[in-house]
Every structure is written in C-alpha cells, then in structure tokens.
MISEVEX-728075 format. One line per 5 residues: number of its first residue (from 1); their letters; for each residue z, x, y of N, C-alpha, C, CB. Coordinates in steps of 0.2 Angstrom, whole numbers, plus 5000, padded with zeros to 4 digits. Each point is the difference from the previous one (the first is absolute). Glycine has a CB too. Layout:
% residues N
NUM	A	Z/X/Y/Z/X/Y/Z/X/Y/Z/X/Y  ... .
***
This chain:
% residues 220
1	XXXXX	4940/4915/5002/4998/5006/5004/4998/5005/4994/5007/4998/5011  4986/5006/4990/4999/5004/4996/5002/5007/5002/4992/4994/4996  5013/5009/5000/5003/5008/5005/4992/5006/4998/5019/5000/4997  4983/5004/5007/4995/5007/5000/5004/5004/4998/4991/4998/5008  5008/5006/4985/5001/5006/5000/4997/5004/4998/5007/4997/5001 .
6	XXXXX	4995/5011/4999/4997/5004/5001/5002/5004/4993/5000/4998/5013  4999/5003/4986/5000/5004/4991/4999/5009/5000/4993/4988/4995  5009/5017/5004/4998/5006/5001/5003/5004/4995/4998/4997/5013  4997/5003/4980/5002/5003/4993/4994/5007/4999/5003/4986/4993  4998/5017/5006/4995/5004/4997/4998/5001/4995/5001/5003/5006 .
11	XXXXX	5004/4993/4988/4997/5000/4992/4996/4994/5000/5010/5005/4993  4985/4997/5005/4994/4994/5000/5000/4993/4997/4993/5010/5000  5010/4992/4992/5002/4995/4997/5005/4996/5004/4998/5006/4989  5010/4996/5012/5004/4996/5001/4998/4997/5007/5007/5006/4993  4992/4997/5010/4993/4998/5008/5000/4992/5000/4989/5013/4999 .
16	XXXXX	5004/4988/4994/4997/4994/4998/5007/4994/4998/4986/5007/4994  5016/4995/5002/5006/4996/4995/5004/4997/5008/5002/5011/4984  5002/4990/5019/5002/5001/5004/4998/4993/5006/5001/5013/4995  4993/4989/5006/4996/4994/5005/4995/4997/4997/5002/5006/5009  5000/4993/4986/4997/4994/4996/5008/4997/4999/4987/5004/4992 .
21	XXXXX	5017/5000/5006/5007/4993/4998/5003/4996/5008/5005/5009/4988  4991/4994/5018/5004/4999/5006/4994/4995/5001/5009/5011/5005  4986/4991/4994/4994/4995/5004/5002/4994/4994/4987/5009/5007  5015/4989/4988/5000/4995/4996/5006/4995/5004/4997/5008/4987  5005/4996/5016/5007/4994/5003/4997/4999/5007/5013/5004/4993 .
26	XXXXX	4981/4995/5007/4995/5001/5009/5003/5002/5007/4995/4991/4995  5008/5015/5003/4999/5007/5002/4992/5003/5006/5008/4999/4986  4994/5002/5019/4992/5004/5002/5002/5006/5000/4994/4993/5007  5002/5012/4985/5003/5008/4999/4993/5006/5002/5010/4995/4988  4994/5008/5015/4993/5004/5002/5006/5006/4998/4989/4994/5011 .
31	XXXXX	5005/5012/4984/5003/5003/4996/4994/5007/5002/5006/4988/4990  5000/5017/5011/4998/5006/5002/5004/5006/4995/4996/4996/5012  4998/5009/4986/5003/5005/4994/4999/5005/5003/4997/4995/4989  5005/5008/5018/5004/5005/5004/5002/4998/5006/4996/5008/4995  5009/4999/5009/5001/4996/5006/4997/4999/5004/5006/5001/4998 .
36	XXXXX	4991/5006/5003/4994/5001/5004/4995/4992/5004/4999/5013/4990  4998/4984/5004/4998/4995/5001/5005/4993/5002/4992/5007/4992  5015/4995/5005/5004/4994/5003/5003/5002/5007/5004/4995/4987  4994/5010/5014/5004/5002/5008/4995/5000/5005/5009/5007/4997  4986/4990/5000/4992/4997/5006/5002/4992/5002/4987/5009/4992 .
41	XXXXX	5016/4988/5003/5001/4996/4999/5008/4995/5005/4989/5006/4990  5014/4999/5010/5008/5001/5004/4999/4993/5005/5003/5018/5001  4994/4983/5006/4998/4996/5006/4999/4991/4996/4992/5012/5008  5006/4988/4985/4996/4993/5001/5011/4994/4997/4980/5007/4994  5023/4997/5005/5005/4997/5000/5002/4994/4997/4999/5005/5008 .
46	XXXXX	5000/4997/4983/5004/4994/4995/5005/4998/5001/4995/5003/4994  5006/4993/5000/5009/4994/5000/5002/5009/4998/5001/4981/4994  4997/5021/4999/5003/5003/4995/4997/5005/4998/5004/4992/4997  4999/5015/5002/4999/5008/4996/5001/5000/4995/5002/5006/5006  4995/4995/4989/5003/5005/4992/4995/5006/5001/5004/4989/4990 .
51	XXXXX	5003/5016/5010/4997/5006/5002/5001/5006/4992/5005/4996/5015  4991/5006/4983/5003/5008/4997/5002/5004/5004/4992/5001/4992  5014/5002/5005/5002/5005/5004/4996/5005/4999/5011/4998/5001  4987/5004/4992/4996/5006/4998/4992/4999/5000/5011/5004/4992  4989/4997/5015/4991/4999/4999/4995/5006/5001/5004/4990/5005 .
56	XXXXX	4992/5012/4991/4996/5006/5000/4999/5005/5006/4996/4994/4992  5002/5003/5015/4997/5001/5005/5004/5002/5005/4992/4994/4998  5012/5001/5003/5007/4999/5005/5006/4998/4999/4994/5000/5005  5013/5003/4998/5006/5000/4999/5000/4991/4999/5007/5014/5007  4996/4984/4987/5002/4992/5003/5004/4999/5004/4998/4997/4992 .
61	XXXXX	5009/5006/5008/5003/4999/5007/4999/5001/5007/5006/5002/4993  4989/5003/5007/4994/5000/5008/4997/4995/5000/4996/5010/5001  5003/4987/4995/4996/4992/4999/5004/4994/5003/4995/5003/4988  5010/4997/5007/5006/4997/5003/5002/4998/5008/5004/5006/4988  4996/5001/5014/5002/5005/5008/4997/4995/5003/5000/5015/4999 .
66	XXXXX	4994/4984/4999/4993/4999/5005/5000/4993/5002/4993/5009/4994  5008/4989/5001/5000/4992/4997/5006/4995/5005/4997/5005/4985  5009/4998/5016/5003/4999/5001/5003/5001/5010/4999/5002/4985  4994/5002/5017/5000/5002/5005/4996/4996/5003/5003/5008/4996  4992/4990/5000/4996/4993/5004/5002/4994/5001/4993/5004/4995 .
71	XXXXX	5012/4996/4998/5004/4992/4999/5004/5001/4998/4993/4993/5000  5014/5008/5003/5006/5003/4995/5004/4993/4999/5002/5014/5006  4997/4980/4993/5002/4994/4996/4994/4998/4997/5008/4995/5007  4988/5008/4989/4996/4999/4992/5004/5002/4997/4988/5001/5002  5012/4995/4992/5003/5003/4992/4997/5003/4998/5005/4992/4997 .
76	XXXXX	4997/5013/4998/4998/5004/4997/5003/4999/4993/4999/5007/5011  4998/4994/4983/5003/5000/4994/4997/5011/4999/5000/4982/4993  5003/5019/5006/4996/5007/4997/5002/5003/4990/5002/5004/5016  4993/4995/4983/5002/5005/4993/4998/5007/4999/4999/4992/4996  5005/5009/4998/5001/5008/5000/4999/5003/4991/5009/4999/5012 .
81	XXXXX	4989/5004/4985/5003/5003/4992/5002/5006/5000/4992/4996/4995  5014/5004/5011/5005/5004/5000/5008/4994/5001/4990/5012/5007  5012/4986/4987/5006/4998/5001/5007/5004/5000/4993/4991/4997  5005/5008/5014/5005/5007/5002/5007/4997/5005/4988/5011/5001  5016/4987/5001/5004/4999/5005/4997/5000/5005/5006/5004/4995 .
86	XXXXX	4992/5004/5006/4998/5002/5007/4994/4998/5003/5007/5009/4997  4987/4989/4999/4996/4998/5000/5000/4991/5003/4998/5011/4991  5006/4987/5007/5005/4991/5002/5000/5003/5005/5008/4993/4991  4998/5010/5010/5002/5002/5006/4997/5003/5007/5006/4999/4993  4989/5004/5007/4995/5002/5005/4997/4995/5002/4999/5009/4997 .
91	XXXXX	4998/4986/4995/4995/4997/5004/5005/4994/5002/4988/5005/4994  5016/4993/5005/5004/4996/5004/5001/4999/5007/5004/5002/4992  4999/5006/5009/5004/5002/5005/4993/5000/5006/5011/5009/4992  4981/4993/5004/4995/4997/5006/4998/4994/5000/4996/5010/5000  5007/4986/4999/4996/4991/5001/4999/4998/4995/4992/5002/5010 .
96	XXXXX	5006/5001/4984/5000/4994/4994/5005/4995/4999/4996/5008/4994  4999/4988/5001/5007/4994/5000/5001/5000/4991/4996/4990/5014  5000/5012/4985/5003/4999/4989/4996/5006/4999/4999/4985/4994  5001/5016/4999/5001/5007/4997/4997/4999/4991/5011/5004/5010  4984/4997/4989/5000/4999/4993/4998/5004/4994/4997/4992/5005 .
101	XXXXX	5003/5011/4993/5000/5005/4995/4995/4999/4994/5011/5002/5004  4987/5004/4996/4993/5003/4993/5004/4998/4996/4993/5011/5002  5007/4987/4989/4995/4994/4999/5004/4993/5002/4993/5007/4990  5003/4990/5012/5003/4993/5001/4994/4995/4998/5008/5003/5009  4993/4991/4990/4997/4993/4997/4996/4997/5007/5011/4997/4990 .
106	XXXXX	4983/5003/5011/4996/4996/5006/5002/4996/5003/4992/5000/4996  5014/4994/5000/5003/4993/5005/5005/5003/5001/4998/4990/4996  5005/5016/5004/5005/5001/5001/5000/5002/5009/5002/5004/4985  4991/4997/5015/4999/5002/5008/4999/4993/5001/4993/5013/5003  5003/4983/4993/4998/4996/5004/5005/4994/5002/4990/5003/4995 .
111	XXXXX	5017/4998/5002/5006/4996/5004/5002/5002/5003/5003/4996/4996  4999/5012/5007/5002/5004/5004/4996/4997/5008/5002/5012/4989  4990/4988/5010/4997/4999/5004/5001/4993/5004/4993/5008/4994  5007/4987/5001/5000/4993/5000/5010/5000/5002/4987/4995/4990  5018/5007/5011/5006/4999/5001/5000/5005/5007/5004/4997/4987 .
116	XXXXX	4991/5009/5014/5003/5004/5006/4994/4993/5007/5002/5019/4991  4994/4981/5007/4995/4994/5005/5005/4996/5002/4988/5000/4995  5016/4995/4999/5001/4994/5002/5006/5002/5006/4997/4993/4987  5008/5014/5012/5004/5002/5004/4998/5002/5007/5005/5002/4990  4992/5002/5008/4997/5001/5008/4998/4994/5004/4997/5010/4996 .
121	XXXXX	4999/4987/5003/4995/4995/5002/5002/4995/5000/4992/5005/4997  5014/4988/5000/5003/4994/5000/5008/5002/5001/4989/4995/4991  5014/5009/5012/5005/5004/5003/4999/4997/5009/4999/5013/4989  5003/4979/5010/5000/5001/5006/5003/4992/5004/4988/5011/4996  5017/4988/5000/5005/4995/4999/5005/5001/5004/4998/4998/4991 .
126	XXXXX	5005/4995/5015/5004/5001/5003/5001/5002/5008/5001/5002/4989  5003/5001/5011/4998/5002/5010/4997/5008/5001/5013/4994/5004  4983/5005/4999/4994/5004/5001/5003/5007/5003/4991/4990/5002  5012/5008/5004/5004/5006/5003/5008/5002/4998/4993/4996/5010  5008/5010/4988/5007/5001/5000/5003/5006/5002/4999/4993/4994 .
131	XXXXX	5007/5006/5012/5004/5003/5003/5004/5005/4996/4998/4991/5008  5004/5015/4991/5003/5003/4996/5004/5006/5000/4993/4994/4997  5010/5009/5007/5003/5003/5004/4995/5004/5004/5009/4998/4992  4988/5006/5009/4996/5001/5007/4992/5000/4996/5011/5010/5010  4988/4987/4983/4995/4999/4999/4998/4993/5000/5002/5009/4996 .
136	XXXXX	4993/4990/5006/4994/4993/4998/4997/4999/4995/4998/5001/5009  5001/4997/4986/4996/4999/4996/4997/4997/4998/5004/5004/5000  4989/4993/5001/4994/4995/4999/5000/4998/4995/4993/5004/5005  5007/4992/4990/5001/4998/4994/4993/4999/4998/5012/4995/5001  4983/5000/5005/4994/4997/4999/4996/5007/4999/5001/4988/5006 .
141	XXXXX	4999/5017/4999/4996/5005/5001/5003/5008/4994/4997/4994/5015  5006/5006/4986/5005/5003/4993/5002/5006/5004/4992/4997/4987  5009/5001/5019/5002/5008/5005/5006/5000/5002/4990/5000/5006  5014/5007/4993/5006/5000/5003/5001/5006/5007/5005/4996/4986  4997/5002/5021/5001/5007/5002/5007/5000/5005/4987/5003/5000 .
146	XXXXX	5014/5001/5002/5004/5002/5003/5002/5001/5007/4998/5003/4991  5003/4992/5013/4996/4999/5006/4995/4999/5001/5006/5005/5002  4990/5001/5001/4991/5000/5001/5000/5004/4995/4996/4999/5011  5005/5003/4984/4998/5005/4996/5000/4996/4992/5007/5010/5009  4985/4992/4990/4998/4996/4991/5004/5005/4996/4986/4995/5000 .
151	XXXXX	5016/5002/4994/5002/5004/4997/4997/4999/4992/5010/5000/5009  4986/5004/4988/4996/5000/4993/5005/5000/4997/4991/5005/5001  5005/4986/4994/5005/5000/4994/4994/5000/4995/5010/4992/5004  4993/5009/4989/4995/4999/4995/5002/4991/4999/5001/5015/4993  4994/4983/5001/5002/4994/5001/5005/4998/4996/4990/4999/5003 .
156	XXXXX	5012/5003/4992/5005/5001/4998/5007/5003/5002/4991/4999/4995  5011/5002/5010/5003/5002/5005/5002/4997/5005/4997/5006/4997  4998/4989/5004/4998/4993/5005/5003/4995/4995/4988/5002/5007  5010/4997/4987/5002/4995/4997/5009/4997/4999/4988/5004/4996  5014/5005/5001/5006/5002/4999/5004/4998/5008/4997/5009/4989 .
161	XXXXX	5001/4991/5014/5003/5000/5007/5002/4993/5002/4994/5010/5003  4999/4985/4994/5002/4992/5001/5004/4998/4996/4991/4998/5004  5009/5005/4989/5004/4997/4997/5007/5002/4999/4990/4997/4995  5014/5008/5010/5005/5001/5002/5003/4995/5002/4996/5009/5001  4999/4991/5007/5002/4996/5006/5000/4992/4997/4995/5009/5009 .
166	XXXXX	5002/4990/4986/5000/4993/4997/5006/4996/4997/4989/5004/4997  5016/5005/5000/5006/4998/4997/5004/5004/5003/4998/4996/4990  5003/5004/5019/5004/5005/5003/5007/4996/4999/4990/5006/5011  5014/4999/4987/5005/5000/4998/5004/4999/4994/4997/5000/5007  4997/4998/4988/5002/5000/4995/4997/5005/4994/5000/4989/5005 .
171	XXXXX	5003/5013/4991/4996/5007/4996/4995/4995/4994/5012/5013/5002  4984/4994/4998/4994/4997/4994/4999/5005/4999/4994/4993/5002  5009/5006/4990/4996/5008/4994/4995/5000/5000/5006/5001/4992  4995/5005/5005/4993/5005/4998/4995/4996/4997/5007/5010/4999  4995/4988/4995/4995/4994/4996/4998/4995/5005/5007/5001/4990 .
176	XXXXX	4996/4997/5015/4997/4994/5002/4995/5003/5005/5010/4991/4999  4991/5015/5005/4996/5004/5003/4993/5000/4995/5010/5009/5007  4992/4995/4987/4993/5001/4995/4996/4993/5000/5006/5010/4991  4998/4987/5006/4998/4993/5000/4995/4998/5002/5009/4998/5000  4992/5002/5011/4998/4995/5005/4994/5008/5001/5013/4988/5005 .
181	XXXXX	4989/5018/4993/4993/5004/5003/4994/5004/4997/5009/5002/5007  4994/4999/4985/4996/5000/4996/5000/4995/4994/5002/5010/5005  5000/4986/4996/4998/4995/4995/5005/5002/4991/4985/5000/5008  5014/4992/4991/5005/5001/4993/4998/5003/4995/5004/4991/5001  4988/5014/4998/4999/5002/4996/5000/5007/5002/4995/4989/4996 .
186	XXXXX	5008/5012/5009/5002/5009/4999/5005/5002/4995/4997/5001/5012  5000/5005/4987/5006/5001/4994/5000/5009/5002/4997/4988/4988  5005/5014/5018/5000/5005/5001/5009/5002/5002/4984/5000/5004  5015/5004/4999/5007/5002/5002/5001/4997/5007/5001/5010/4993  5008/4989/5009/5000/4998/5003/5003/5002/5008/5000/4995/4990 .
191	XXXXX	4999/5012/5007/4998/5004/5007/4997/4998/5004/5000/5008/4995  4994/4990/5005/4998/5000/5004/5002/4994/5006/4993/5006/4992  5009/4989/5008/5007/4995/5003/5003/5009/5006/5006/4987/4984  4995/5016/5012/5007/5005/5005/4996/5004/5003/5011/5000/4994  4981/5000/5005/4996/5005/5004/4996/4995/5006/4998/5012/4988 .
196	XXXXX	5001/4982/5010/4998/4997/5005/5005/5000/5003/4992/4996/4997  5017/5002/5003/5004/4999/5005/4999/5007/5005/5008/4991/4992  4993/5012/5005/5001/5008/5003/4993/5003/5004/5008/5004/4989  4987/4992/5010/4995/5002/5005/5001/4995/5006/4991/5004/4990  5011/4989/5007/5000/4995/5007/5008/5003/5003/4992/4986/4995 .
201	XXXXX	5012/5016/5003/5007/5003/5006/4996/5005/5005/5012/5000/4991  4983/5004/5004/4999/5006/5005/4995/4995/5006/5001/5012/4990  4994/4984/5009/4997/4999/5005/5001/4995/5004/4995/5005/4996  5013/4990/5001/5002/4997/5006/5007/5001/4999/4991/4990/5002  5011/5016/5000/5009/5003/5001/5004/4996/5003/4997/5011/5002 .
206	XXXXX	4999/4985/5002/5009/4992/5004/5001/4997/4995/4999/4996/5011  4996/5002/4984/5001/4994/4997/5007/5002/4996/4986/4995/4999  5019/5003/4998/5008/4999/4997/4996/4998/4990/5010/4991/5016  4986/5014/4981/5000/4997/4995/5005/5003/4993/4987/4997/5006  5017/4999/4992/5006/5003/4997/5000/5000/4992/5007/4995/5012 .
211	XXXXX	4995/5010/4985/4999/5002/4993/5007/4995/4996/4992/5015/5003  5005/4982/4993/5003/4998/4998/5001/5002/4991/4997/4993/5011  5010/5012/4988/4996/5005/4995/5002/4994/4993/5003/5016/5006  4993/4986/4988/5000/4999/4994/4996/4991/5001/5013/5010/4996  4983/4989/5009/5000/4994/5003/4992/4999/5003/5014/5001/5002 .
216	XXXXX	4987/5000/5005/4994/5001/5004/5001/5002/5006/4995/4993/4994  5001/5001/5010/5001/5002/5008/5002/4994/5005/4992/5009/4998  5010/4992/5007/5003/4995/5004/4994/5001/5008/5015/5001/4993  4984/4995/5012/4998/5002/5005/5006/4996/5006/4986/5001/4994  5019/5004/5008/5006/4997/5005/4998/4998/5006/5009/5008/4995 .
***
C-alpha cells in the first residue's frame, strides 16, 4: 500500500529536500509551503501530517486544531525550530503523535514516518473488541468510548492503551514503552512515557494504571 501524506514546510529548500527523501521510499507526498493552502486541503483526508508549527500565514497549532477536527485518528508528526518543552507539549496535548526538532537529518523523519504508519495502520492483532471497565475499546477501528460516549484518543494514546491491556497486570518500563512507541532510535528524554501516561489517566479516569516508581507502569 502506497500511504498519502501531506507535507506542510514553508522553507522552500527543506520543502524540496524533505519530499524527495519520503517519495524515494514510494511515499505519495504532496507538499505545501503555508497553511492557508494546506487547510484547503484538510476534507481530502491523508494516512499522514508533517506539519511546521511556525508557519508564516497561520498559527500551526490552528492547523493542527483543524486537522484534527476533521479526523482526530490521523497522525501527525509536527516540527518546530523552537526546541521548547512546551512547545512538545501543546502540540501533544492537541493530537500530535511525534515531535521533531530544527535541525534534524531527512531519514530521521523518514523513520519516524515509516515507524508512526506501521503503528497505526498494522495495530490490529488479536481480539477486535474489548471490555474494560465501563469502557469498550475497538482495537480494529482504533475507537475507545464510554458507554455511548467516543472518547478522542491521539494515536499514540490508543496505542499506549493496547499495549497496557496487552500486559494487564504485568508492569512495562518506560524503555520498553519508548521502545514499542517511538522506536529504538529515539534518543530523547523519557518524559515523555509519563506525559503520555498522565494524559491517558486523565481521559480514561476508571482505568487502575499504577506507577511503578524507579521502574514504570502497571495496568491492575
């Protein structure tokens, strides 16, 4: 399967550099240098985003907002040349799913990309339905709700969620979290493990997911 994604740089150079390294691994990249022109484009509904946050015309996290409003299970990678915390963390906390930072190496998206697809999209092993305290959770469809009530996950939130329930009752460090969500070739901090846990308690509060300090996490 050939994925579509969406590209949205506004340095012209890296633009080019960028979707030529992703169309080399056949890739279908359609590539926009503001947002303006990628938020005409929102309805047509690719596998995959790589988004600038800092885009001339418009907020990238309005972009983000939007993007996510049409189809709030599309991945998102977003970059930035602000390597800020808070900047991770907003755009997180709206639906991204990875985070890359000014200056980085071309393959360096281009595994991010090729690792965030294979997860989303081949994430789909095992029993289809699962019961879980007053939640249901589609494994095929990647949907969790609450009764009658959907509950938005990022995909990475979804993911983390199966691969709880995969080793319920057993704990899995942090490393093996990085491991199984960002891939063996991150080499960021490992924060980010305790800000995805902390976002999925807040939006499924029954679930029992237990801190296991100096260690990881447990799902009781």
């Amino acid at each position: 399967m050939s994925y579509q994604i969406y590209l949205v740089e506004d340095e012209e150079n890296l633009n080019h550099i960028l979707k030529s390294y992703l169309e080399k691994e056949e890739f279908q990249v359609t590539a926009f240098l503001n947002g303006e022109s990628a938020r005409g484009s929102i309805d047509n509904e690719p596998d995959l985003w790589v988004l600038d946050i800092m885009l001339p015309d418009i907020d990238g996290f309005q972009l983000l907002k939007e993007i996510k409003e049409k189809d709030k299970n599309v991945p998102i990678i977003f970059i930035s040349a602000r390597d800020k915390d808070i900047d991770r963390i907003i755009g997180l906390e709206m639906g991204s799913d990875d985070y890359i930072s000014k200056p980085f190496m071309p393959r360096e998206l281009v595994i991010r990309v090729q690792k965030l697809l294979r997860r989303v999209y081949n994430n789909s092993k095992g029993e289809n339905i699962i019961e879980l305290e007053d939640y249901t959770i589609d494994i095929e469809k990647r949907i969790v709700r609450l009764k009658d009530d959907e509950i938005a996950m990022t995909s990475r939130e979804f993911d983390l969620l199966v691969l709880l329930i995969n080793k319920k009752g057993g704990a899995i460090t942090r490393e093996h979290i990085l491991n199984e969500l960002w891939g063996d070739d991150y080499f960021g901090s490992d924060r980010v493990v305790d800000d995805l846990v902390r976002r999925l308690r807040k939006k499924l509060p029954e679930l029992k997911i237990e801190t296991i300090y100096g260690h990881g996490y447990r799902l009781s």
